[in-house]
N, C-alpha and C positions, 0 to 999 in steps of 0.2 A: 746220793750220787746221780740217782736215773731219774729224769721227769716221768716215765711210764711205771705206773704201780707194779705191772706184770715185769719191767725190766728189775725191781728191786725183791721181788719175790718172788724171782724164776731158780733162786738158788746159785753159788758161788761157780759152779761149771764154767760153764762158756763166760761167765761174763769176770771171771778172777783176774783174767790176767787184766780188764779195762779198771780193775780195780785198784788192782796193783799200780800202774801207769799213772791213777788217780794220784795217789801216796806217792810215789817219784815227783810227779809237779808239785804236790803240797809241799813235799821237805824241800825239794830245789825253790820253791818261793820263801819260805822261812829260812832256808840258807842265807839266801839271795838279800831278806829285810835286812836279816841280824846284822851284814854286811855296810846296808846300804846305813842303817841307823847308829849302828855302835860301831865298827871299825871305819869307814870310811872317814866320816865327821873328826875323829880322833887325828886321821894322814890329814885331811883336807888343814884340820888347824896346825897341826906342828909344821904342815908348808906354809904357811900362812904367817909364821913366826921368822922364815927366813928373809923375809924383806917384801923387798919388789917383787909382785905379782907376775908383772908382762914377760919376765926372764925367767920365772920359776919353771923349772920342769916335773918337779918331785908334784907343786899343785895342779898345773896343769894334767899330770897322768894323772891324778887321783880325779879333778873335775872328768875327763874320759871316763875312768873307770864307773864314775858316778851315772855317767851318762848310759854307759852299757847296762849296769845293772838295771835301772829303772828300765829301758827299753828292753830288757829280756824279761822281767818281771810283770811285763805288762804283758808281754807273748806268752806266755805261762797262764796270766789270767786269762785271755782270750781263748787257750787250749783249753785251759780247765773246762773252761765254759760250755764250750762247743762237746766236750765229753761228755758232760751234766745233762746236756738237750737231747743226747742219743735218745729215740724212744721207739721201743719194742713193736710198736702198732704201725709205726712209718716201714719197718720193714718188711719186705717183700715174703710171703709164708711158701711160693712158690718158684722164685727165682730166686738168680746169686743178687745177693747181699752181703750186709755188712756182718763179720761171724757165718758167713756161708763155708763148706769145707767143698769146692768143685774139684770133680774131675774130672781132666780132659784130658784126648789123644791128640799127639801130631806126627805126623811120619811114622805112624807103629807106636810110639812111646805113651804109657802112660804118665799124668802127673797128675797132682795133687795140690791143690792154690787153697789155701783158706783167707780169705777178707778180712784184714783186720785192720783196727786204728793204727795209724801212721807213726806211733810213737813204736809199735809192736813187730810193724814189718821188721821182716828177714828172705829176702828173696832165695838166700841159701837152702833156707828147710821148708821154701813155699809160704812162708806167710807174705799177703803183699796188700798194701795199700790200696783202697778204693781208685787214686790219685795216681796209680801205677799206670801203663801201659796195657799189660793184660789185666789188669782191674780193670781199669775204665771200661776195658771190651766188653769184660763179661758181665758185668751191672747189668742186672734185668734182664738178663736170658734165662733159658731152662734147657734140662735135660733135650737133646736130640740138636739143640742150636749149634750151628759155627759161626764161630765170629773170628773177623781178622784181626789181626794186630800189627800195627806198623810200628818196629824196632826198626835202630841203627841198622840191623844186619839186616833187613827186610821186612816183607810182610810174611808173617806165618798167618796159617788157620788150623785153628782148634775147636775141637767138638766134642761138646760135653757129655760127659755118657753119664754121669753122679753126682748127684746134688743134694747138699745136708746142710738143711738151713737154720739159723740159731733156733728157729721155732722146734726144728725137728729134735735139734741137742737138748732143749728142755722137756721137751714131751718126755725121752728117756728118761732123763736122771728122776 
Protein backbone atom coordinates (compact mmCIF):
# COMPACT_ATOMS: atom_id res chain seq x y z
CA UNK A 1 0.00 0.00 0.00
CA UNK A 2 2.69 2.69 1.26
CA UNK A 3 5.76 3.64 -0.99
CA UNK A 4 7.72 4.40 2.49
CA UNK A 5 9.00 1.17 4.06
CA UNK A 6 8.48 2.94 7.65
CA UNK A 7 4.88 3.61 6.54
CA UNK A 8 4.19 -0.37 5.97
CA UNK A 9 6.08 -1.40 9.08
CA UNK A 10 4.89 1.18 11.45
CA UNK A 11 2.13 -1.21 12.47
CA UNK A 12 -1.95 -1.30 11.80
CA UNK A 13 -2.52 1.79 14.40
CA UNK A 14 -2.83 5.11 12.74
CA UNK A 15 -2.54 3.78 9.61
CA UNK A 16 -5.82 1.07 9.56
CA UNK A 17 -8.23 3.06 8.95
CA UNK A 18 -6.02 4.31 5.21
CA UNK A 19 -6.10 0.74 4.93
CA UNK A 20 -9.36 0.16 5.29
CA UNK A 21 -10.24 3.11 2.55
CA UNK A 22 -7.67 1.17 0.57
CA UNK A 23 -10.18 -2.20 0.31
CA UNK A 24 -13.47 0.21 -0.05
CA UNK A 25 -11.65 1.62 -3.46
CA UNK A 26 -10.38 -1.92 -4.45
CA UNK A 27 -13.93 -3.67 -3.94
CA UNK A 28 -15.91 -0.45 -5.48
CA UNK A 29 -13.26 -0.79 -8.66
CA UNK A 30 -13.99 -4.70 -8.85
CA UNK A 31 -17.81 -3.77 -8.28
CA UNK A 32 -17.43 -1.14 -10.78
CA UNK A 33 -15.40 -3.92 -13.69
CA UNK A 34 -17.75 -6.88 -12.98
CA UNK A 35 -20.34 -4.17 -14.12
CA UNK A 36 -18.76 -2.47 -16.80
CA UNK A 37 -17.52 -6.11 -18.47
CA UNK A 38 -20.42 -8.56 -17.68
CA UNK A 39 -23.61 -6.74 -16.99
CA UNK A 40 -23.37 -3.83 -18.97
CA UNK A 41 -22.40 -5.56 -22.47
CA UNK A 42 -25.38 -7.96 -21.65
CA UNK A 43 -28.12 -4.24 -21.56
CA UNK A 44 -25.87 -2.66 -24.07
CA UNK A 45 -26.90 -5.85 -26.68
CA UNK A 46 -30.37 -6.74 -25.72
CA UNK A 47 -30.89 -2.71 -26.70
CA UNK A 48 -29.13 -3.17 -29.49
CA UNK A 49 -31.65 -5.91 -30.59
CA UNK A 50 -34.62 -3.53 -30.43
CA UNK A 51 -33.96 -1.68 -33.69
CA UNK A 52 -32.95 1.70 -34.40
CA UNK A 53 -30.28 2.98 -32.39
CA UNK A 54 -30.92 7.09 -32.72
CA UNK A 55 -34.48 6.34 -30.76
CA UNK A 56 -33.43 3.91 -28.34
CA UNK A 57 -33.47 4.93 -24.92
CA UNK A 58 -32.97 1.65 -22.96
CA UNK A 59 -29.24 1.74 -25.24
CA UNK A 60 -28.71 5.13 -25.04
CA UNK A 61 -28.93 4.80 -20.67
CA UNK A 62 -26.97 1.96 -20.76
CA UNK A 63 -24.14 3.84 -23.28
CA UNK A 64 -24.39 6.82 -20.18
CA UNK A 65 -24.26 4.31 -17.63
CA UNK A 66 -21.10 2.92 -19.43
CA UNK A 67 -19.72 6.13 -19.55
CA UNK A 68 -20.16 6.90 -15.66
CA UNK A 69 -18.64 3.86 -14.71
CA UNK A 70 -15.49 4.06 -16.73
CA UNK A 71 -15.10 7.80 -15.55
CA UNK A 72 -15.57 6.76 -11.91
CA UNK A 73 -13.28 3.80 -12.31
CA UNK A 74 -10.70 5.83 -13.42
CA UNK A 75 -11.17 8.43 -10.18
CA UNK A 76 -10.93 5.39 -8.07
CA UNK A 77 -7.54 4.62 -9.79
CA UNK A 78 -6.30 7.97 -9.47
CA UNK A 79 -7.36 7.91 -5.61
CA UNK A 80 -5.89 4.65 -5.18
CA UNK A 81 -2.89 5.99 -6.37
CA UNK A 82 -2.49 9.09 -4.65
CA UNK A 83 -3.15 6.84 -1.24
CA UNK A 84 -0.16 4.32 -2.45
CA UNK A 85 2.28 7.66 -2.75
CA UNK A 86 1.41 8.64 1.08
CA UNK A 87 5.07 8.49 2.38
CA UNK A 88 5.85 8.53 6.15
CA UNK A 89 9.30 10.60 5.52
CA UNK A 90 7.32 13.64 3.64
CA UNK A 91 5.53 14.15 6.83
CA UNK A 92 6.08 16.79 9.03
CA UNK A 93 7.59 14.88 12.72
CA UNK A 94 6.88 18.40 14.17
CA UNK A 95 3.95 20.09 12.78
CA UNK A 96 0.27 19.22 11.83
CA UNK A 97 0.19 16.78 9.21
CA UNK A 98 -1.45 14.24 7.55
CA UNK A 99 -2.70 11.57 10.84
CA UNK A 100 -1.86 14.61 13.10
CA UNK A 101 -4.38 14.57 16.21
CA UNK A 102 -4.32 18.83 17.02
CA UNK A 103 -5.62 20.61 19.40
CA UNK A 104 -6.93 23.91 19.43
CA UNK A 105 -8.87 26.62 21.59
CA UNK A 106 -11.19 29.23 20.30
CA UNK A 107 -13.26 31.54 22.35
CA UNK A 108 -12.47 29.28 25.68
CA UNK A 109 -13.38 25.94 23.76
CA UNK A 110 -11.32 23.26 23.36
CA UNK A 111 -11.32 20.96 20.24
CA UNK A 112 -9.72 18.18 18.71
CA UNK A 113 -9.13 17.94 14.57
CA UNK A 114 -7.13 14.84 13.48
CA UNK A 115 -6.00 15.15 9.63
CA UNK A 116 -6.96 12.56 7.78
CA UNK A 117 -7.45 11.19 4.06
CA UNK A 118 -10.54 12.82 2.51
CA UNK A 119 -12.20 9.56 2.03
CA UNK A 120 -12.11 9.38 6.15
CA UNK A 121 -13.19 12.91 7.10
CA UNK A 122 -16.05 13.54 9.39
CA UNK A 123 -16.18 16.96 10.58
CA UNK A 124 -18.84 15.80 13.11
CA UNK A 125 -16.29 13.69 15.38
CA UNK A 126 -13.14 16.07 14.19
CA UNK A 127 -11.67 14.21 11.60
CA UNK A 128 -11.18 16.60 8.48
CA UNK A 129 -9.37 16.84 5.36
CA UNK A 130 -6.00 18.31 4.66
CA UNK A 131 -8.29 20.15 1.63
CA UNK A 132 -10.62 21.46 4.60
CA UNK A 133 -10.68 24.88 5.59
CA UNK A 134 -9.18 24.43 9.03
CA UNK A 135 -6.97 21.76 7.49
CA UNK A 136 -5.51 23.87 5.12
CA UNK A 137 -4.93 26.47 8.03
CA UNK A 138 -3.23 24.22 10.21
CA UNK A 139 -0.77 22.43 7.74
CA UNK A 140 2.52 23.02 9.05
CA UNK A 141 2.16 24.83 12.11
CA UNK A 142 2.99 23.66 15.72
CA UNK A 143 2.10 23.90 19.11
CA UNK A 144 1.83 27.84 20.48
CA UNK A 145 0.74 28.95 16.45
CA UNK A 146 -2.77 30.59 15.63
CA UNK A 147 -3.74 30.53 12.54
CA UNK A 148 -7.11 32.03 11.01
CA UNK A 149 -9.46 30.37 9.24
CA UNK A 150 -11.84 32.11 6.88
CA UNK A 151 -15.43 30.08 7.03
CA UNK A 152 -18.96 31.13 5.48
CA UNK A 153 -19.62 32.42 9.13
CA UNK A 154 -16.28 34.35 9.25
CA UNK A 155 -12.80 34.39 10.21
CA UNK A 156 -12.05 32.48 13.51
CA UNK A 157 -8.60 31.92 15.20
CA UNK A 158 -7.31 29.18 16.68
CA UNK A 159 -4.30 28.20 18.70
CA UNK A 160 -2.83 25.16 19.18
CA UNK A 161 -2.08 24.00 22.46
CA UNK A 162 -1.55 19.87 21.40
CA UNK A 163 0.06 18.23 18.81
CA UNK A 164 0.35 14.25 18.17
CA UNK A 165 1.72 13.61 15.07
CA UNK A 166 1.56 10.17 13.06
CA UNK A 167 5.23 9.89 14.01
CA UNK A 168 4.43 10.40 17.70
CA UNK A 169 1.29 7.61 17.29
CA UNK A 170 3.90 4.99 16.16
CA UNK A 171 6.61 5.66 18.55
CA UNK A 172 3.76 4.54 21.16
CA UNK A 173 2.19 1.46 19.97
Amino acid sequence: MIVSPDFASAGAGPFSRMLDIKKRLQDEIQQLDYELKVNLPKEILKAREHGDLRENAEYKAAKERQSFLQARVAQLHRRLAAINMVNLDRIPRDKVGLGSAVTVRHDGDEMVYEIVVPEDSDPTIGRISPSSPIGKCLLGHEVGDSVEVRVPAGAKTYEITKLVTIHDQVKDE
